[in-house]
C-alpha positions as a Markdown table, in Angstrom:
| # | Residue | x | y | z |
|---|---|---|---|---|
| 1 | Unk | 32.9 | 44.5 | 34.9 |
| 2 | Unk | 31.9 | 41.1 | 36.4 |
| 3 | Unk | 30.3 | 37.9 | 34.0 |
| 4 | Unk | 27.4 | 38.3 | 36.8 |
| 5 | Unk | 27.1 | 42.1 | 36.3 |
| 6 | Unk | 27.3 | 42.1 | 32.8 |
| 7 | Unk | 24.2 | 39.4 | 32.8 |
| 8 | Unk | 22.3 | 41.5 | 34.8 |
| 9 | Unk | 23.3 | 44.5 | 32.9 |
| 10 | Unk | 22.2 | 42.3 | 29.2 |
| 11 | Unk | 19.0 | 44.1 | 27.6 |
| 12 | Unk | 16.1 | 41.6 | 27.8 |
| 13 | Unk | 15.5 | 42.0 | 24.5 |
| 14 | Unk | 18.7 | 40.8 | 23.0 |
| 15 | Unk | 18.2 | 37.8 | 26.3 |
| 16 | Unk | 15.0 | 36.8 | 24.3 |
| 17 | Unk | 17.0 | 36.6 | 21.0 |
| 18 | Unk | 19.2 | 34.3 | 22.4 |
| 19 | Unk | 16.4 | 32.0 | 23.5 |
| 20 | Unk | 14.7 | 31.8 | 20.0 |
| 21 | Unk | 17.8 | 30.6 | 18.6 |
| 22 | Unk | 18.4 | 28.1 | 20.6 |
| 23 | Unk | 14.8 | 27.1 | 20.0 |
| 24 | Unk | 15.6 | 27.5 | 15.9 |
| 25 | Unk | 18.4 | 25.1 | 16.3 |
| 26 | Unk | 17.0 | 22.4 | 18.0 |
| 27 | Unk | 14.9 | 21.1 | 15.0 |
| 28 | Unk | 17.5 | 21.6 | 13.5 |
| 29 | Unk | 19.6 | 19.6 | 15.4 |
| 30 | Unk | 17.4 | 16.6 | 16.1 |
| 31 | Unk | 17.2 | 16.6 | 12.3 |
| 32 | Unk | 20.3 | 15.9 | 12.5 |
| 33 | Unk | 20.5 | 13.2 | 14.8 |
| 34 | Unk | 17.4 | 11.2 | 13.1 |
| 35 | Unk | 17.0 | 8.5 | 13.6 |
| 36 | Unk | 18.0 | 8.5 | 17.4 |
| 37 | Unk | 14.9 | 6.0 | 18.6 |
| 38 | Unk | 13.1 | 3.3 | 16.9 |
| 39 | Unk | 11.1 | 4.3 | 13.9 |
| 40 | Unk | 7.7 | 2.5 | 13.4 |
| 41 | Unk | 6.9 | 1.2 | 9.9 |
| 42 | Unk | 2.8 | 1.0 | 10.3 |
| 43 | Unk | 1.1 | -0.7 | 8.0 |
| 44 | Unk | -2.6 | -0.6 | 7.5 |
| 45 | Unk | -3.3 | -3.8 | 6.4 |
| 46 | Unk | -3.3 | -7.1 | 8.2 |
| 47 | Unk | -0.1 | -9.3 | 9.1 |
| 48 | Unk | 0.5 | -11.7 | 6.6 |
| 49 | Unk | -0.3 | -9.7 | 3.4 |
| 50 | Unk | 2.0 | -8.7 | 0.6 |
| 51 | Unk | 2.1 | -5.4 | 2.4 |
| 52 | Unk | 3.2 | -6.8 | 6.3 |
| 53 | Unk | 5.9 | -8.8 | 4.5 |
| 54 | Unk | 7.3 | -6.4 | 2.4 |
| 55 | Unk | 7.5 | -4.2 | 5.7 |
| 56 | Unk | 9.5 | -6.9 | 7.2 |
| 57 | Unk | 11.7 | -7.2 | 4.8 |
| 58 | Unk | 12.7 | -3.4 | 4.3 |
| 59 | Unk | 12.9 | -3.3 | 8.1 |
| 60 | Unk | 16.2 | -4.9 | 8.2 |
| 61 | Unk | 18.4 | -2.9 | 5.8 |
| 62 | Unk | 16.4 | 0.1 | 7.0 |
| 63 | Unk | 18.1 | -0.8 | 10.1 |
| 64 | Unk | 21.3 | -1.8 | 9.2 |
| 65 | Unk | 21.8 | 1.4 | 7.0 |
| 66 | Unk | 20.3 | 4.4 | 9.3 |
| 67 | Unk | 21.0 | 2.8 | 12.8 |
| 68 | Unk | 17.8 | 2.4 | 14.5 |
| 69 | Unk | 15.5 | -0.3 | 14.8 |
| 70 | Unk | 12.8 | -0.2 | 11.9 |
| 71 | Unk | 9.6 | -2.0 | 13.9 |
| 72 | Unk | 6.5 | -3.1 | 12.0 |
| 73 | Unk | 3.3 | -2.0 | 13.3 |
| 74 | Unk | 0.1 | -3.5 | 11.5 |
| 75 | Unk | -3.3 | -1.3 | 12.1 |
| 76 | Unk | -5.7 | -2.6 | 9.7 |
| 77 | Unk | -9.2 | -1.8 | 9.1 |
| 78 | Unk | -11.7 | 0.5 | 7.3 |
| 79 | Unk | -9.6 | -0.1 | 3.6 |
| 80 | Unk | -6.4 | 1.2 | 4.9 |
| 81 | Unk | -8.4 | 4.1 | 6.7 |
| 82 | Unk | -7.5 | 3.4 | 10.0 |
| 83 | Unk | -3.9 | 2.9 | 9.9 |
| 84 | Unk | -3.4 | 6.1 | 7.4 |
| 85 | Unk | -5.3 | 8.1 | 9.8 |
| 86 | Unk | -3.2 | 7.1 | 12.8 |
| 87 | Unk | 0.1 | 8.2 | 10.9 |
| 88 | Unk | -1.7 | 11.8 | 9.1 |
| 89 | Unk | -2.5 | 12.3 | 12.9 |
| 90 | Unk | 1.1 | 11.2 | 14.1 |
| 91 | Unk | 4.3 | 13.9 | 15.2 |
| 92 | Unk | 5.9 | 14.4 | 11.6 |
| 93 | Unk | 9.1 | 13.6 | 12.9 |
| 94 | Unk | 10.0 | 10.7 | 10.7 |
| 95 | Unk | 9.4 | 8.3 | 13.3 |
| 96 | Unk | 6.2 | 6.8 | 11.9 |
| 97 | Unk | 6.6 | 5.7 | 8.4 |
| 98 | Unk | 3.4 | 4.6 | 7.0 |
| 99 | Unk | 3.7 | 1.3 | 4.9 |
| 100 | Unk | 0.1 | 1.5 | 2.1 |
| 101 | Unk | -1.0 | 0.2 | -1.1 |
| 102 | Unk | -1.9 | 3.3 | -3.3 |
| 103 | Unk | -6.1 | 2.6 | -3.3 |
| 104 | Unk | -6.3 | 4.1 | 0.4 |
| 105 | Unk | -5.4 | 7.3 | -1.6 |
| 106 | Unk | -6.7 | 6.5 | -4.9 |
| 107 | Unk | -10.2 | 4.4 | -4.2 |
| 108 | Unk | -11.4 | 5.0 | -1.1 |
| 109 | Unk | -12.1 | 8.8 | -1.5 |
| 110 | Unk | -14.2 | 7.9 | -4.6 |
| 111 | Unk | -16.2 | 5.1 | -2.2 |
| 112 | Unk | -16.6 | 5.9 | 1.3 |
| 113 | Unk | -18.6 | 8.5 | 1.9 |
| 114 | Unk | -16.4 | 10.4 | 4.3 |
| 115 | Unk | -12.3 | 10.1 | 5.0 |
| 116 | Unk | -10.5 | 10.5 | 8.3 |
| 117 | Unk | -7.6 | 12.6 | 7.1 |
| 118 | Unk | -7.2 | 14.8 | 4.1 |
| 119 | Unk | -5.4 | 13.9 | 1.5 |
| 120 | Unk | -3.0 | 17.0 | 2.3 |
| 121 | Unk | -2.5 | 15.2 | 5.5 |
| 122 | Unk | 0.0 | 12.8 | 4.2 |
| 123 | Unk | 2.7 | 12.9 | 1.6 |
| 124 | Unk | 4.2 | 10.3 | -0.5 |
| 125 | Unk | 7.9 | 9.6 | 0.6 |
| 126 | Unk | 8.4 | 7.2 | -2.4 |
| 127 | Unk | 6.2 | 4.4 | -4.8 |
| 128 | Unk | 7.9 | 2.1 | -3.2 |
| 129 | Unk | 7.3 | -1.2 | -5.4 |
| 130 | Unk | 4.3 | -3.0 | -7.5 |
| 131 | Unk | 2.5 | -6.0 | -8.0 |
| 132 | Unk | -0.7 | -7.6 | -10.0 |
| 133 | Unk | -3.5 | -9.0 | -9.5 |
| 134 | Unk | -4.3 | -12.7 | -9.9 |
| 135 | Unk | -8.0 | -14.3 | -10.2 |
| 136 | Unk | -8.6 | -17.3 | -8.7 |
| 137 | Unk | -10.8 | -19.8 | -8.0 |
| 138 | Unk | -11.3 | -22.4 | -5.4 |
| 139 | Unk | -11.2 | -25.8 | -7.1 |
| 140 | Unk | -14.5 | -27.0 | -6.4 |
| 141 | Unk | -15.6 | -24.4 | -9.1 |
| 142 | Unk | -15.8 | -26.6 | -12.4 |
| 143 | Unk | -14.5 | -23.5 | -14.7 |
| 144 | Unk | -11.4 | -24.2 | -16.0 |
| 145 | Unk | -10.6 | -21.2 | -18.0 |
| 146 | Unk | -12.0 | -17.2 | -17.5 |
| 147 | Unk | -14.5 | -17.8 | -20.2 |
| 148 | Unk | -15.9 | -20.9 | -18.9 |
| 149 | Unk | -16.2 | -19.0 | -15.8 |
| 150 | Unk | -18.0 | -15.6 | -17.3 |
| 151 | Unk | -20.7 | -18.4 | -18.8 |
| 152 | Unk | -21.3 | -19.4 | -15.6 |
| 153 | Unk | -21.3 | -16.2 | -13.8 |
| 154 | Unk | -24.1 | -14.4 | -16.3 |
| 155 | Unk | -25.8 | -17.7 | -15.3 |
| 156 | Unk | -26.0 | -17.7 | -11.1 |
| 157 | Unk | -24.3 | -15.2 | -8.8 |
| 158 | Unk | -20.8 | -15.7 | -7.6 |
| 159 | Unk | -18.9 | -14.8 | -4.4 |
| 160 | Unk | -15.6 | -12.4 | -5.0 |
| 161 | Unk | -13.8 | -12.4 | -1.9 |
| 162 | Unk | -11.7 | -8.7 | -1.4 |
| 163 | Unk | -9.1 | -7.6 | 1.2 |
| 164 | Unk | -12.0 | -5.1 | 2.2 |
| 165 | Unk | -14.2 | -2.3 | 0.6 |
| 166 | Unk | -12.5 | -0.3 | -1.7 |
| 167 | Unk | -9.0 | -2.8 | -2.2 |
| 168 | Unk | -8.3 | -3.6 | -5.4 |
| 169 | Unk | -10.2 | -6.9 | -5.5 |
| 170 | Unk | -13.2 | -4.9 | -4.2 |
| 171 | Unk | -12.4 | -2.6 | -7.4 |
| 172 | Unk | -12.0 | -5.5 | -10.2 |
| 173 | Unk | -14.9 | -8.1 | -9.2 |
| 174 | Unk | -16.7 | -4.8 | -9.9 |
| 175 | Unk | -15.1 | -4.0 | -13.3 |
| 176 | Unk | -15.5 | -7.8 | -14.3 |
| 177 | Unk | -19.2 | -8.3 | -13.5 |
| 178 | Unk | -20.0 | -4.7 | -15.3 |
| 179 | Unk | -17.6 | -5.8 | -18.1 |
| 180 | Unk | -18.9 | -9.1 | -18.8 |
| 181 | Unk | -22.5 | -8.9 | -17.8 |
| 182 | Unk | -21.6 | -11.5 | -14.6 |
| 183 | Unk | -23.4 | -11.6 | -11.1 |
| 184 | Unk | -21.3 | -10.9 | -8.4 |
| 185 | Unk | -21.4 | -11.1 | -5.0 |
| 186 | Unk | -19.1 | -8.8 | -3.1 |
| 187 | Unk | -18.1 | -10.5 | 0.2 |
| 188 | Unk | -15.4 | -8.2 | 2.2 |
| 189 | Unk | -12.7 | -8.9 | 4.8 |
| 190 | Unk | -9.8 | -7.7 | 6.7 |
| 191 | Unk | -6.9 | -7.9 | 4.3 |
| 192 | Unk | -5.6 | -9.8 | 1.7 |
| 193 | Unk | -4.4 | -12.9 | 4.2 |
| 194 | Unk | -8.1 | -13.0 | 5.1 |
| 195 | Unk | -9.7 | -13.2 | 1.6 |
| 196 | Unk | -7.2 | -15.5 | 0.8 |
| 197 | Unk | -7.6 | -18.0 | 3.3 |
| 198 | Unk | -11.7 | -17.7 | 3.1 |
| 199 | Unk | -10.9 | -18.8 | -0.7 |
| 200 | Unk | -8.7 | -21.7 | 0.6 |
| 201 | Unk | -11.8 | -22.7 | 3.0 |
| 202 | Unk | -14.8 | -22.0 | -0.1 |
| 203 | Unk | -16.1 | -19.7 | 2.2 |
| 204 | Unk | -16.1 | -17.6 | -1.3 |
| 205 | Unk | -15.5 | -19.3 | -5.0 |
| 206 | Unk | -13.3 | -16.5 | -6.4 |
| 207 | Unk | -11.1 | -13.6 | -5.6 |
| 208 | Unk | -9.1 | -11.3 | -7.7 |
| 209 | Unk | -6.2 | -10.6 | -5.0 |
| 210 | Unk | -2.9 | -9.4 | -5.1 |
| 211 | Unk | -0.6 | -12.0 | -6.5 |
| 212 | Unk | 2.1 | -12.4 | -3.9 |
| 213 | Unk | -0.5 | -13.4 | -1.1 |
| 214 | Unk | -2.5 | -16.4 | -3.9 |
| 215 | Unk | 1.4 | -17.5 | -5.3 |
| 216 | Unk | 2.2 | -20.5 | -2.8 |
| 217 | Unk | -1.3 | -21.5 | -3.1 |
| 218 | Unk | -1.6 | -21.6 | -6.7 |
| 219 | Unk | 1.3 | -23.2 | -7.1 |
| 220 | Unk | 0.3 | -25.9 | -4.6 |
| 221 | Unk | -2.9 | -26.2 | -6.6 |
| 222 | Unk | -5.3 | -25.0 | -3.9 |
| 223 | Unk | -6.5 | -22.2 | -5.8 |
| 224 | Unk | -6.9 | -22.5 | -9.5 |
| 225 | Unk | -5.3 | -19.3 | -11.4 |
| 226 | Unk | -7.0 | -18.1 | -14.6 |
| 227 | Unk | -5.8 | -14.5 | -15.5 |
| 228 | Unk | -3.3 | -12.4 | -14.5 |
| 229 | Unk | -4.2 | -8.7 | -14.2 |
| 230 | Unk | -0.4 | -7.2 | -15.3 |
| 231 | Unk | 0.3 | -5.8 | -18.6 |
| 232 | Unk | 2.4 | -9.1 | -19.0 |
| 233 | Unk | 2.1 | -12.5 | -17.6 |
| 234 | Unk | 3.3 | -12.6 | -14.5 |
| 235 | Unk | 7.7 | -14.1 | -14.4 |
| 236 | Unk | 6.3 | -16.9 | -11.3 |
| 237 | Unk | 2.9 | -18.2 | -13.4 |
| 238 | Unk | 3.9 | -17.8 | -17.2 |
| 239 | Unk | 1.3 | -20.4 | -17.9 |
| 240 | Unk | -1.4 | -18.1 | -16.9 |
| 241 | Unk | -2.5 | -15.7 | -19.2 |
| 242 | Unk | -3.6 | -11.8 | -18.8 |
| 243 | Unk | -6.9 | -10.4 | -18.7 |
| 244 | Unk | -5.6 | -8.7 | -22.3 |
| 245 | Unk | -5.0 | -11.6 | -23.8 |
| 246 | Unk | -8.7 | -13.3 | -22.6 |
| 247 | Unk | -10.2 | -10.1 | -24.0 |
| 248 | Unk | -10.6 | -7.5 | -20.9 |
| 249 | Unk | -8.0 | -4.7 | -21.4 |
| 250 | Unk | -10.0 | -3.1 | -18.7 |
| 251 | Unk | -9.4 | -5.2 | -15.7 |
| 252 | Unk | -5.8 | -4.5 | -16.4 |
| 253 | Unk | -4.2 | -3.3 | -13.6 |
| 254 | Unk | -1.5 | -3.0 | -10.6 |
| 255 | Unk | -0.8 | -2.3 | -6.9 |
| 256 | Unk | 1.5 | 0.0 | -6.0 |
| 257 | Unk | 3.2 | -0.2 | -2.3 |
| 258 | Unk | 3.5 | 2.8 | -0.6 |
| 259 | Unk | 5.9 | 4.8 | 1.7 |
| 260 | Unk | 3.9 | 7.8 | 3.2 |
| 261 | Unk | 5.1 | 10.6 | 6.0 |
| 262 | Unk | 2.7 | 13.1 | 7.7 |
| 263 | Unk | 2.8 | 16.5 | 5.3 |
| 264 | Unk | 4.8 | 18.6 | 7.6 |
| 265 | Unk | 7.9 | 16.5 | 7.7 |
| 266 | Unk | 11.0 | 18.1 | 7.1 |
| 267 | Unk | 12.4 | 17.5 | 3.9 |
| 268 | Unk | 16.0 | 16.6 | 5.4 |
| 269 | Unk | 14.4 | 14.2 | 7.5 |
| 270 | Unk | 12.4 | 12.4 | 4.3 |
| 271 | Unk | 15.4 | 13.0 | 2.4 |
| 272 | Unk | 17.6 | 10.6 | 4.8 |
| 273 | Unk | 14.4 | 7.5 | 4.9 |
| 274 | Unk | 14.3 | 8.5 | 0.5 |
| 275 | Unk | 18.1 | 7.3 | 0.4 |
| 276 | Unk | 18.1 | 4.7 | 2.6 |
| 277 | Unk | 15.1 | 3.2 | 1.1 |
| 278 | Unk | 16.3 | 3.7 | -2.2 |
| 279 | Unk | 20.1 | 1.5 | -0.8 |
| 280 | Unk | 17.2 | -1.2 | 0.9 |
| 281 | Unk | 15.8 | -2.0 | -2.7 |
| 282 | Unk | 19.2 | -2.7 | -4.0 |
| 283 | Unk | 19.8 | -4.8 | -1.3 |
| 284 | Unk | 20.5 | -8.6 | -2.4 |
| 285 | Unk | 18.3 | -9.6 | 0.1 |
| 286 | Unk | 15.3 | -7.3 | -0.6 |
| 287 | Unk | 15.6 | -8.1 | -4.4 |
| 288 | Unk | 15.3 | -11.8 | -3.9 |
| 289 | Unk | 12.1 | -11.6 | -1.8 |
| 290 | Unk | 10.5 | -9.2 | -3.9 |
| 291 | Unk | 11.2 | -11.6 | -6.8 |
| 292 | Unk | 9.6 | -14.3 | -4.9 |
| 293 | Unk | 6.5 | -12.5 | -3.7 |
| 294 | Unk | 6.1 | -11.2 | -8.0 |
| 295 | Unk | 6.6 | -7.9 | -7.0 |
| 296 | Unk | 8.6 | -5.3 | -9.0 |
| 297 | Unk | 10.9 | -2.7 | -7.5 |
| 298 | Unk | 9.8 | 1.3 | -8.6 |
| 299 | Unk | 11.5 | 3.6 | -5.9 |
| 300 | Unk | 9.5 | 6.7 | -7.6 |
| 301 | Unk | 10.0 | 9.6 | -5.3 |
| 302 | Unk | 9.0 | 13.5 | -5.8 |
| 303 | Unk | 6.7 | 14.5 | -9.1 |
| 304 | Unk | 7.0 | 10.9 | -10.4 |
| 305 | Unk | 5.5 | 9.4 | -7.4 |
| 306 | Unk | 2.5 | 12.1 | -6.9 |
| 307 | Unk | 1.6 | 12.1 | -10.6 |
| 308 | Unk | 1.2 | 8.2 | -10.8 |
| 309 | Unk | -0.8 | 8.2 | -7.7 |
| 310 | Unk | -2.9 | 10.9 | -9.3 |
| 311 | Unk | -3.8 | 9.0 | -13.0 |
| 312 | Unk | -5.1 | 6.2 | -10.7 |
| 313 | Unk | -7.1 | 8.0 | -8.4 |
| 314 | Unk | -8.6 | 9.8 | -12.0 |
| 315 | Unk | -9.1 | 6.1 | -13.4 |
| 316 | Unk | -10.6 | 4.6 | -10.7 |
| 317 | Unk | -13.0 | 7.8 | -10.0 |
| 318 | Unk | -14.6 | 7.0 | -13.3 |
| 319 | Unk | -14.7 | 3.3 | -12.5 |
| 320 | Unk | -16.5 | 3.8 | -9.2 |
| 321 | Unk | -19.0 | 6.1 | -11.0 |
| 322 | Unk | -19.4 | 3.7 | -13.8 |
| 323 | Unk | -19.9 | 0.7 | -11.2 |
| 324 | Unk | -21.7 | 2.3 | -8.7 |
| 325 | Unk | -19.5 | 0.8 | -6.4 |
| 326 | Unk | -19.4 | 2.2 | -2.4 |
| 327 | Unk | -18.2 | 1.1 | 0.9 |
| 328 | Unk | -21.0 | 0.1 | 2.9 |
């Protein structure tokens, strides 16, 4: 019998099957490929931040190691909102990577009364690395020490610049003016480059910020440190001291940077960005610059990651409801 009359002799049925595994394989198969185009590491903060910069430098070894160009993409607004929603919303291909700090998943669902995505939307691909806080003041405040400062906080209201409602300097001016009986005023803006360059300008007087973005400036003695929010004092400011030694345990905290995939991402795809971002941290080059920003290298991935990500979203639930603190 002829190829062509055996074709047209084929039962459709068994025609069909033939079709649906060729539509099986080729997930399959572009899994296997990835990455074959440029994969976007969005970030939903402002460029400049700790957050942009560590981006940047992950893009590099990303690249070198998988391929593909790794192109940051910054989509702030909303605490983090806007850019998380964009990726939860994306093709979970593994070609948009999104780049967070954890209190878009751990505050902002305890302070603004409605989200854009689900949690379930989104899943953590790996705690990438971490870094404290620093409080600082510009130097036309007199205060010269924490203390000094509280005394003249309970006296007249002072302005806490934040990267935005919900960050983390949204969530510890709050802790320190319940803590210590101070008046605060809350003033909010688009990222941690923002609020640090309004402190710079006195457009604010204080700001409890991540560390990496206030480090050149303290350290050209345009913003004067006086705690540190880590567990220990901080390897790039050993003269300052913690909030733990000063007497406020509970403004101790971190930031944890983020590497997050839409939820339906297959696992061999997340399994090929968790190994090659795992190789970038090692990296000579990525070690050095997270030294110099003060951040500390985690690479958490799987039950680890989800269950840190959970005891702060728990912590800083009761701290919103003990604060009263909301997005406006």
């Amino acid at each position: 019998m002829s190829a062509a009359r055996s074709a047209f002799f084929r039962p459709k049925w068994l025609a069909g099957l033939t079709l649906c595994a060729a539509a099986a394989l080729a997930p399959a198969a572009a899994q296997e490929r990835y990455p074959d185009k440029p994969v976007k590491l969005l970030t939903n903060f402002p460029a400049g931040g700790p957050l942009d910069i560590l981006g940047r430098a992950l893009a590099i070894p990303l690249q070198a190691e998988l391929g593909s160009p790794f192109v940051v993409d910054n989509r702030p607004g909303a605490g983090g909102n806007i850019g998380a929603d964009t990726v939860a919303k994306s093709a979970a291909d593994g070609y948009t990577v999104l780049l967070s700090i954890d209190t878009t998943f751990t505050i902002n669902p305890h302070v603004y009364p409605s989200m854009p995505f689900a949690p379930k939307d989104l899943k953590p691909l790996m705690v990438v690395s971490s870094s404290g806080l620093a409080f600082g003041v510009n130097p036309s405040v007199e205060a010269k020490t924490l203390p000094q400062f509280v005394d003249a906080a309970r006296a007249r209201e002072m302005s806490f610049g934040s990267a935005g409602n919900g960050s983390p300097g949204h969530l510890a001016a709050e802790i320190f003016g319940n803590a210590t009986g101070s008046k605060i005023l809350h003033v909010p803006y688009k990222g941690n480059a923002p609020a640090v360059t309004a402190l710079l300008a006195g457009e604010v007087q204080a700001g409890i910020l991540a560390t990496p973005g206030l480090l050149p400036h303290i350290q050209a003695g345009k913003v004067r440190a006086l705690a540190v929010t880590g567990r220990q004092r901080a390897p790039l400011l050993p003269q300052v001291p913690t909030v733990t030694e000063l007497g406020l345990p509970g403004l101790t905290f971190e930031v944890l940077y983020l590497a997050m995939v839409p939820a339906a991402t297959p696992e061999p795809v997340m399994s090929r960005l968790r190994s090659a971002l795992t190789r970038a941290l090692a990296t000579p080059e990525v070690k050095q610059r997270l030294e110099s920003l003060d951040m500390v290298a985690l690479g958490e991935t799987g039950q680890a990651a989800a269950d840190r990500l959970a005891a702060n979203s728990q912590r800083y639930a009761a701290v919103v409801k003990a604060t009263g603190m909301k997005a406006e």
